[in-house]
N, C-alpha and C positions, 0 to 999 in steps of 0.2 A: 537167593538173597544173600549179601555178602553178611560176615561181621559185622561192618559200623551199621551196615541197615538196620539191622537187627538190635543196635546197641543198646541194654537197657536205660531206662530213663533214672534209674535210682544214681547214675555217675554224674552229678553235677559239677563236678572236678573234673577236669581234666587236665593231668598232669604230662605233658607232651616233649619226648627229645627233641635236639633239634640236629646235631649230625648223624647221619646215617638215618635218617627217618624223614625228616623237612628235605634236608639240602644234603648236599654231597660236597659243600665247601667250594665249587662251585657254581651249582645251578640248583636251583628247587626243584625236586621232584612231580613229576607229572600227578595231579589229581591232592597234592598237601595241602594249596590253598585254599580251595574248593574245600576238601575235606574241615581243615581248621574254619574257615568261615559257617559251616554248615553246624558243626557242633554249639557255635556263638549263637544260632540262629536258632538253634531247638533251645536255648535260656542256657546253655552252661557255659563255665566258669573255664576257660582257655588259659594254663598257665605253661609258656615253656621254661624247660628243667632243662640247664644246661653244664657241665663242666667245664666249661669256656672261664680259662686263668682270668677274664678279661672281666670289666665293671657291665652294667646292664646296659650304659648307651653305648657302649664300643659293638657290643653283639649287635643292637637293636640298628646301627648304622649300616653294622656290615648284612643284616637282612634286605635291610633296605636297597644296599649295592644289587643283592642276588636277584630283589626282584620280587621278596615276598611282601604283600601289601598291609600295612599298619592296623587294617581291621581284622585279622588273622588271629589276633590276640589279645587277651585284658593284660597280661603282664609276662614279666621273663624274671627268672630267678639262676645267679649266675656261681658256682663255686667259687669264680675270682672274687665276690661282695666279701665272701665271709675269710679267704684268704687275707685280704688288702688289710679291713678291717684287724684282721687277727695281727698282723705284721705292723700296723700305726702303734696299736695296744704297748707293744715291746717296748719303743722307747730309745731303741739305739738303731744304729744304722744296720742290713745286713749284707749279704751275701747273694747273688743272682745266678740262676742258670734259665737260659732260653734266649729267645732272638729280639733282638733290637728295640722293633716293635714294642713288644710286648712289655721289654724295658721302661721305654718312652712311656707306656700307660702307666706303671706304677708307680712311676716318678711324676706322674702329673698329675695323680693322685696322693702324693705327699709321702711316698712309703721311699725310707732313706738309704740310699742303697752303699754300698764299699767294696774296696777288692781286694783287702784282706783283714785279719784282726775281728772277725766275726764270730759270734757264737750260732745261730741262727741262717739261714739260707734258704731264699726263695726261690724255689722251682715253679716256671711255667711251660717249661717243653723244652725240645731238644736243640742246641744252634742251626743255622740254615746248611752251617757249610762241613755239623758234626753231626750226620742222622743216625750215627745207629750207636747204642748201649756201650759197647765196648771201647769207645772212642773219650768215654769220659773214664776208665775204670782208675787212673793213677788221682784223680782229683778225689772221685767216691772215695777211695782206700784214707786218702790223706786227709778226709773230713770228717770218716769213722772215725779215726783214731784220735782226735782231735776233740770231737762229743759233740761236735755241729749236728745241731738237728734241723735236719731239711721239711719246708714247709711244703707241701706239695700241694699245687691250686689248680692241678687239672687230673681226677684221680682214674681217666682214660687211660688205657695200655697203647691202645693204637685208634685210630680211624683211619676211612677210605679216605682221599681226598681225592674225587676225580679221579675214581676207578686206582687209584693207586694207592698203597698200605703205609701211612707214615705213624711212627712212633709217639705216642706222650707223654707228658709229665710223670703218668703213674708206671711207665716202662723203669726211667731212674729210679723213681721212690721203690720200686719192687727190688731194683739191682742194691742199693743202700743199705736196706733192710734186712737182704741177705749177707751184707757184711757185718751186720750189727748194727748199724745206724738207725739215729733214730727218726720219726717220718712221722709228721702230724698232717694227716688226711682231711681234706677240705672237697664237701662235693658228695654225690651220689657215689658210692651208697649208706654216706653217714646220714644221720638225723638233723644236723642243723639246715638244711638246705630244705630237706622237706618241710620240717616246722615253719621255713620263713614262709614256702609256699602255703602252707595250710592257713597262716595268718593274714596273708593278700585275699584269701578267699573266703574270710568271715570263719575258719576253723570247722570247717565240716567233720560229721564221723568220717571213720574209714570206710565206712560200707560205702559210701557215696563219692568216692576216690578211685580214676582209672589212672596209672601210670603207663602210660607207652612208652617202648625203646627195643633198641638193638643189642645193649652190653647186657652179658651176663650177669658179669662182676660187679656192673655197676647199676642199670635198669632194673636190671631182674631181681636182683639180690636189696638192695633199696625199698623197694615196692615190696617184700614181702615182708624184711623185718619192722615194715612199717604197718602193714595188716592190711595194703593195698593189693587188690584185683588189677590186675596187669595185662596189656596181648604185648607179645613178644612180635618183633617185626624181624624177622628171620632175613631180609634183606639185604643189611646193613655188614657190619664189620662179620658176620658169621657166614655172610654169601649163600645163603640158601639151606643153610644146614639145618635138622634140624634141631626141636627143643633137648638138650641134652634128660633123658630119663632117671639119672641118678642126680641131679641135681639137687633137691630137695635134701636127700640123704645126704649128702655130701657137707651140705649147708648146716644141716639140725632145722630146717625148718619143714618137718614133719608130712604132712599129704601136699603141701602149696605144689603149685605148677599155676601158667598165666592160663588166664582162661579163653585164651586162642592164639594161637600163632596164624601170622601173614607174612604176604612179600611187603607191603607199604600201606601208604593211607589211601591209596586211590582204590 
């Protein structure tokens, strides 16, 4: 009998990633929606948890592109809500880093953007045709120094995309930070994301809360400062590895470890 067979019935939450665990960016994983339908089906509460820089129909369309079907899930909860949301609040226009795209959404969501003269700057990933860290470092330096605080709305280091390792938002906000900048984090593994989620779901305790994923820094670590019982899906951006043993110590968060590692939900 695998894990989920076995899964206790006290998890009426379920708290669900969605890259490196559903999809691969782009195909669903063999047995995800099988599995997400089947936990709807025993009475619980299906919410996906995503860092996706992007609003909740943008993800919920591009599901839809990949092929996962609409009854998979009660709802999605996206670190772009509370990013977008947080950047309207400000009041003046800002500053962008990521691709086009993802431009386009934030401006058709009302969030005012400029390209120079900023205080503020929103990060959603890296440009198409600048993938890696070192490519922005004369911009990073010049925004340090300057007190620009970058909003970061994807707080992912990397994902697979179709088997291949691309970089995120959280890769600059790490480079920034190590020059002194400052970085206001949006997404797992802060608390606001969970609370919206625990709110969609009538606010359950923790005990009745499973988190799945693949990020350390962001799944694992999320899930436990939240009092959440988690399985690690080893899977994903980790490729097989296993659960790191000093993790907890590492953390300060005492005995926790997830209470199972797997390859996926199938």
């Amino acid at each position: 009998m695998s894990v989920w067979d076995a899964l206790d019935r006290r998890y009426r939450l379920i708290l669900c990633d969605l890259w490196g665990v559903v999809h691969d960016g782009g195909h669903v994983f063999a047995g995800a929606a099988e599995r997400l339908r089947e936990w709807k089906g025993q009475g619980r509460t299906v919410i996906l948890i995503t860092n996706a820089p992007r609003p909740r129909e943008t993800v919920e369309r591009h599901l839809e592109r990949l092929g996962l079907p609409r009854d998979c899930w009660d709802d999605i909860v996206t670190s772009g809500e509370a990013g977008i949301a947080a950047l309207k609040a400000l009041g003046r226009p800002v500053g962008f880093l990521g691709t086009a795209s993802d431009r386009a959404v934030l401006d058709s969501r009302g969030v005012a953007i400029t390209g120079d003269g900023f205080t503020d700057l929103a990060c959603t990933g890296l440009e198409e045709d600048r993938p890696r860290v070192e490519d922005y470092r004369d911009e990073l330096e010049l925004w340090s120094s300057a007190g620009v605080r970058l909003h970061c709305l994807n707080p992912d280091r990397v994902v697979i995309h179709r088997g291949v390792a691309e970089l995120c938002a959280g890769a600059i906000a790490d480079a920034y930070e190590a020059l002194g900048g400052e970085v206001v984090w949006y997404g797992k593994p802060f608390p606001a994301i969970y609370q919206r989620a625990l709110q969609l779901a009538g606010n359950p305790p923790a005990a009745e809360v499973l988190a799945i994923g693949d990020g350390l820094q962001t799944d694992m670590l999320g899930a436990a400062r939240m009092g959440f019982d988690a399985v690690f899906v080893s899977g994903g951006i980790s490729k097989g590895e296993p659960f790191p043993s000093d993790f907890a110590e590492r953390h300060g968060l005492g005995e926790w470890r997830p209470i199972a590692v797997v390859d996926g939900l199938a």
